[in-house]
C-alpha positions in Angstrom: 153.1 -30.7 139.7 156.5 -30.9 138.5 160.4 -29.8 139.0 161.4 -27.4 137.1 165.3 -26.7 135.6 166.7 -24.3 133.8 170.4 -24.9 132.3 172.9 -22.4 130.9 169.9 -20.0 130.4 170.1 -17.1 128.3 168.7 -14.6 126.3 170.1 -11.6 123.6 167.8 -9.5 121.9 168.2 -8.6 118.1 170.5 -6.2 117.6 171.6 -6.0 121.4 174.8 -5.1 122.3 175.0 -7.6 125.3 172.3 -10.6 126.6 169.8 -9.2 128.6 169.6 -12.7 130.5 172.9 -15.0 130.8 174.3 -18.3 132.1 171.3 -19.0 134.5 171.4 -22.1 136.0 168.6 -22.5 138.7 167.2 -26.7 139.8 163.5 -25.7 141.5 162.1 -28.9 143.4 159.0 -29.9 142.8 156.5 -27.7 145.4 158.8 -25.4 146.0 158.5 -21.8 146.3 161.2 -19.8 144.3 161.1 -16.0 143.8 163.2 -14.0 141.5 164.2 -10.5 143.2 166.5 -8.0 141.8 166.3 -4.4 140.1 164.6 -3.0 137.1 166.3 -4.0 134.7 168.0 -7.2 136.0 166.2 -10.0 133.8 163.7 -11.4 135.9 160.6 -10.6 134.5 162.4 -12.2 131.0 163.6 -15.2 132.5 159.8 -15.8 134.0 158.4 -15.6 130.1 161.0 -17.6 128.8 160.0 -20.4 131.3 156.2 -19.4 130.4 157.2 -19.3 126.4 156.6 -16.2 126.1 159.9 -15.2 125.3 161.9 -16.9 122.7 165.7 -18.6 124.5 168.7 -18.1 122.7 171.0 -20.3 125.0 170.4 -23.3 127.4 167.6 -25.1 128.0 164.5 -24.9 130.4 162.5 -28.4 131.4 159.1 -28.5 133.4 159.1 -31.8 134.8 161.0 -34.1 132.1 160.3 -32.4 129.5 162.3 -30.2 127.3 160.0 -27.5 126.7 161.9 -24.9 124.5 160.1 -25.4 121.4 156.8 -25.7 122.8 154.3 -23.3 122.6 152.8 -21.8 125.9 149.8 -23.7 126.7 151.6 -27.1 125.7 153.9 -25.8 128.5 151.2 -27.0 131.5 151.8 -23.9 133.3 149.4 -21.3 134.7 150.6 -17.6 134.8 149.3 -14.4 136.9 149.9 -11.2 135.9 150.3 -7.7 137.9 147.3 -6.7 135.2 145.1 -9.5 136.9 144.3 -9.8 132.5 140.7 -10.6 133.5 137.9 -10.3 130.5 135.9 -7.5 131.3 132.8 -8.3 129.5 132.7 -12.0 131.7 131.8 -12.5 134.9 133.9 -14.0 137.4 132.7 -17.7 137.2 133.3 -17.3 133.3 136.7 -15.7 134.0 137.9 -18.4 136.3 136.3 -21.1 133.8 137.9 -19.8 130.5 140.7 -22.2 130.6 139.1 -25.0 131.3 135.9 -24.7 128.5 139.3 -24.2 126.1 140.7 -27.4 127.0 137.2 -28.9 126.7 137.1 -30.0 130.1 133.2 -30.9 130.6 130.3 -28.6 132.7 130.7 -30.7 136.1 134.5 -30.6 136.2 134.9 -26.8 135.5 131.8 -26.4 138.5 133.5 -28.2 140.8 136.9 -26.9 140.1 135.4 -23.2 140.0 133.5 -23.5 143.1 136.9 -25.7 145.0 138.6 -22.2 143.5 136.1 -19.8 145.1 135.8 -21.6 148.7 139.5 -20.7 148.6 139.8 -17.9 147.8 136.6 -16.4 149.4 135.1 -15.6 145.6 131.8 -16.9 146.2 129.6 -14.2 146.6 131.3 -12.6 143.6 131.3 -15.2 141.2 128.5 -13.7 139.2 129.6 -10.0 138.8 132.3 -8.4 136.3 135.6 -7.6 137.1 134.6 -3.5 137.0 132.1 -4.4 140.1 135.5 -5.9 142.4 138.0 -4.3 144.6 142.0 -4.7 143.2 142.3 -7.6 146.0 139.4 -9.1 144.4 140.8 -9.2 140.8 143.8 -10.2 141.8 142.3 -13.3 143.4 140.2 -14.3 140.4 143.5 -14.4 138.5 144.8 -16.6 140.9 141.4 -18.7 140.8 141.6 -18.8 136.8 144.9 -20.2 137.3 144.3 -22.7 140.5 141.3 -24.0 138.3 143.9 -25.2 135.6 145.3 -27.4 138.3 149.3 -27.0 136.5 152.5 -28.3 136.9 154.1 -24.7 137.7 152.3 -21.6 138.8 154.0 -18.5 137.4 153.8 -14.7 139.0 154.8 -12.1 137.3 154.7 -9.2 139.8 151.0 -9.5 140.5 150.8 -7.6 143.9 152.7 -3.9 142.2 149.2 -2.6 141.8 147.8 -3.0 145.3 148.0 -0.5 148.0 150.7 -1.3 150.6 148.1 -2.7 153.1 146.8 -5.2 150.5 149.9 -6.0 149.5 150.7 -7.6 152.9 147.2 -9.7 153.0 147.7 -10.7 149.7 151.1 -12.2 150.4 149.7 -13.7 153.1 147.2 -15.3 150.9 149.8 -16.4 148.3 152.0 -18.6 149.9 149.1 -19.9 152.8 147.8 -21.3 149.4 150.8 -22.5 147.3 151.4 -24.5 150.8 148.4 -25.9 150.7 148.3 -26.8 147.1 151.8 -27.8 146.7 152.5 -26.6 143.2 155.9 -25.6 142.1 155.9 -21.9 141.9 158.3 -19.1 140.2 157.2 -15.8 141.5 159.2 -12.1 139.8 159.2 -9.1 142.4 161.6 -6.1 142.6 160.5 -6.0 146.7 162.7 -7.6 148.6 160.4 -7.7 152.1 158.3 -9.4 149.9 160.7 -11.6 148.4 161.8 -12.3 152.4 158.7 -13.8 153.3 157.0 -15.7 150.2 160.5 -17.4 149.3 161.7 -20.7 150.4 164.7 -19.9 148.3 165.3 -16.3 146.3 167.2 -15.7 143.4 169.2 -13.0 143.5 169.4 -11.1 139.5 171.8 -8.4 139.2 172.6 -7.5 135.2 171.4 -10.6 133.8 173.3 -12.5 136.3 172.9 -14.6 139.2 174.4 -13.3 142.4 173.2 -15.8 145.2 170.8 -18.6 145.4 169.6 -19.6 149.1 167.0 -19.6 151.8 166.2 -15.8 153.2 167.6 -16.0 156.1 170.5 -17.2 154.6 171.3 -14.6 151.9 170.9 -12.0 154.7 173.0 -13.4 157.2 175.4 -14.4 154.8 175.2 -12.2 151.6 177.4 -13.5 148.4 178.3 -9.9 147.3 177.7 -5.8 148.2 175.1 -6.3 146.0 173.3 -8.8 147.3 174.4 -7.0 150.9 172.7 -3.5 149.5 169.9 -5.3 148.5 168.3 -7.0 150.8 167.3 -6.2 154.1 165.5 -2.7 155.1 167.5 -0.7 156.0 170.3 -1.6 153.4 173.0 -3.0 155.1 176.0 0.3 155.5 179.2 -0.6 153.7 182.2 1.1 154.7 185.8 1.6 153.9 187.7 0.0 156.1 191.5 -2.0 156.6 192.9 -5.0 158.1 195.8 -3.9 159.8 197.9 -5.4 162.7 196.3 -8.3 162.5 192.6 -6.3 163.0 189.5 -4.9 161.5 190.1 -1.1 161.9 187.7 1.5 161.0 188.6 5.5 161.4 191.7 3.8 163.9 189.1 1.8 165.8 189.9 -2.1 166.0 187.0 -4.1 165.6 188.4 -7.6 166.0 191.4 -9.5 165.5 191.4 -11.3 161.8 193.6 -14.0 160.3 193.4 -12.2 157.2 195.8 -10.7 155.4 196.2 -6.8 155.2 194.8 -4.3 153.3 191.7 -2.4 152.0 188.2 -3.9 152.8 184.6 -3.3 152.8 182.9 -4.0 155.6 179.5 -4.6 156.1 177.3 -3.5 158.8 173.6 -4.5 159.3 171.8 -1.7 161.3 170.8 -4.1 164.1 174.5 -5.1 165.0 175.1 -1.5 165.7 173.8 0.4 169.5 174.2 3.5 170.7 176.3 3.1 173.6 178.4 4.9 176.4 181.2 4.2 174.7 182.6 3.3 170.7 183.0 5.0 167.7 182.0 9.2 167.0 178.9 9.0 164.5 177.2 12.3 163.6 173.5 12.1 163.2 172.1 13.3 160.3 168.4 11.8 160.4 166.4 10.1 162.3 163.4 7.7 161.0 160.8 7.2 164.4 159.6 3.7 163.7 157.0 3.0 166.8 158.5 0.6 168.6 161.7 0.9 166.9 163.7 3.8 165.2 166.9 4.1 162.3 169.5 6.5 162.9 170.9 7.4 160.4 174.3 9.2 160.5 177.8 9.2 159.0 181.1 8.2 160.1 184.0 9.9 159.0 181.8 10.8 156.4 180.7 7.6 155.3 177.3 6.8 155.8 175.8 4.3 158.4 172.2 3.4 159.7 171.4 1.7 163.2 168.5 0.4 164.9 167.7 2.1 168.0 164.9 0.9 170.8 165.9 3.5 173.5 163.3 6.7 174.6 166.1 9.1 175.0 166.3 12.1 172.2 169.1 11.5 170.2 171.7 14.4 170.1 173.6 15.2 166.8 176.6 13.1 167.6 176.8 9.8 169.4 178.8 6.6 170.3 178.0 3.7 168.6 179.2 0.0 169.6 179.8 -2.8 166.7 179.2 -6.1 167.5 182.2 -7.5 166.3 180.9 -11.0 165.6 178.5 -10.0 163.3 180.7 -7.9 160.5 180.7 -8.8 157.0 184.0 -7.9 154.9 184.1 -7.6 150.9 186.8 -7.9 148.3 187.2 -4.3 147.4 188.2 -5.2 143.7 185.6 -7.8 143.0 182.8 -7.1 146.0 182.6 -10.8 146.4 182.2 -12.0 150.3 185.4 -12.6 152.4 185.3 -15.6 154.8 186.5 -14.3 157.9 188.6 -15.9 160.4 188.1 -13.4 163.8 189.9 -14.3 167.1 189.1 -13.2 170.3 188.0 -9.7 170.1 190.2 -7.2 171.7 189.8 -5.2 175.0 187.8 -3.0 175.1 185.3 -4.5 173.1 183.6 -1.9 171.0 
């Protein structure tokens, strides 16, 4: 196990007009869990082979433990990686897939048993160990990956999407399964996903990648209470937190000439953020119309607009909604935005005035 660090980061292509990775700093403690979340597109997938040396760096530097690893080739790297693929060898069975590595490295026949079968216990593989990967379910395959690469016993594991091919059931077990076994193994572990539920619960930190970039770095919780950008705000948390026009005037938040709260901040144009749960539908607040309305169980969104500008609440009540309703904002839970730069304002509220809304 090791720490891993990556400094000034970056990567241009030949012949690109612009780096498809920049400036990425990131320090990863040694057994911790990082995942990289963003949007097609955003560089995470790039920056994960660059760390694997799969992907040549044009700027910075990346070290695994104290090493400067740059110029090394991938397996001098002491990493193992898993794939959305799973990569298996169809023609071996799984024992042989989950031993490969090892009979590479000339590790001898009662080390690669003993790892193998620690692997399988695990990961519930025993039974299977002697079929091919055509004779296992997805879940299974994607299990002997992660055997093949527990087995290797590395300083990093590295994930590369590996749940995008599983049904939406599995998907949730398998997460499950990931971190309940990076815990108990302890290795240092860079996971890539464009699913930010599943980014929520594997992370102890994310990494949020917009355009190459990093937009926030922090726990889950964190990054959704407190998100660095609109960006960041849009992108994580289901629904997408609503962001609305709105001014600071007289000394107060005012949306469609409702005051919200009173605010030490100057005056002028904002965006404020709303996250759906901070919002009810009340006897009394601001006129949304109701355009949709998503039944959740035990829960439902309502979605709706207001003054044309859309916004989504959560919603536990029985009653049918009509097609226009009052909503109340908690006003110690908004979130305002630069409007120029959609950076995150620090907010200074005062007592909120009466009526509350």
């Amino acid at each position: 196990m090791a720490h891993l660090s990556l400094r000034g980061v970056g990567k241009t292509y030949a012949g690109g007009t612009s780096a498809a990775v920049s400036g990425i700093d990131i320090e990863i403690a040694d057994g911790e869990f990082i995942v990289l979340v963003g949007p097609s597109g955003c560089g995470k997938s790039t920056l994960l082979r660059m760390v694997a040396g799969l992907e040549t760096i044009s700027t910075g530097e990346v070290r695994i433990g104290d090493r400067v690893v740059n110029q090394l080739d991938p397996a001098e790297r002491d990493i193992a990686m898993v794939f959305q693929n799973y990569a298996l060898y169809p023609h071996m069975s799984v024992r042989d897939n989950m031993a490969y590595g090892l009979k590479n490295r000339g590790q001898s026949k009662a080390v690669i048993a003993e790892r193998v079968a620690e692997a399988a216990r695990m990961l519930e593989l025993g039974p299977y160990l002697d079929r091919k990967p055509r004779a296992l379910s997805g879940g299974q395959r994607q299990r002997v990956a992660m055997g093949r690469a527990i087995v290797r016993q590395p300083a990093a594991f590295l994930f590369d999407e590996p749940l995008s091919n599983l049904d939406a059931k599995l998907r949730v077990s398998m997460r499950m399964e990931i971190r309940k076994l990076q815990k108990r193994l302890g290795t240092t572990s860079l996971y890539v996903t464009h699913d930010q539920l599943e980014a929520m619960t594997l992370a102890d930190r994310l990494v949020v990648l917009n355009g190459g970039r990093v937009e926030q770095i922090g726990a889950p919780l964190e990054i959704y209470r407190k998100p660095a950008s609109t960006f960041v705000a849009s992108f994580i948390g289901a629904p997408a937190m609503s962001l609305l026009d709105a001014h600071v005037e007289g000394g107060a938040i005012t949306l469609e000439d409702h005051a919200l709260a009173r605010i030490g901040n100057p005056a002028g144009p904002v965006i404020l953020g709303l996250r759906a749960e901070d919002i009810r539908i009340a006897d009394h607040g601001i006129p949304m119309a109701v355009e949709h309305v998503e039944e959740l169980g035990a829960q439902r969104i309502v979605h709706g607009t207001i003054g044309g500008q859309p916004l989504a609440v959560i919603d536990t009540g029985e009653a049918a909604v009509q097609d226009a309703v009052l909503v109340s904002i908690d006003p110690d839970r908004l979130h305002l935005f630069d409007t120029a730069t959609g950076r995150r304002i620090e907010k200074h509220l005062h007592p909120t005035p009466e009526p509350a809304l």
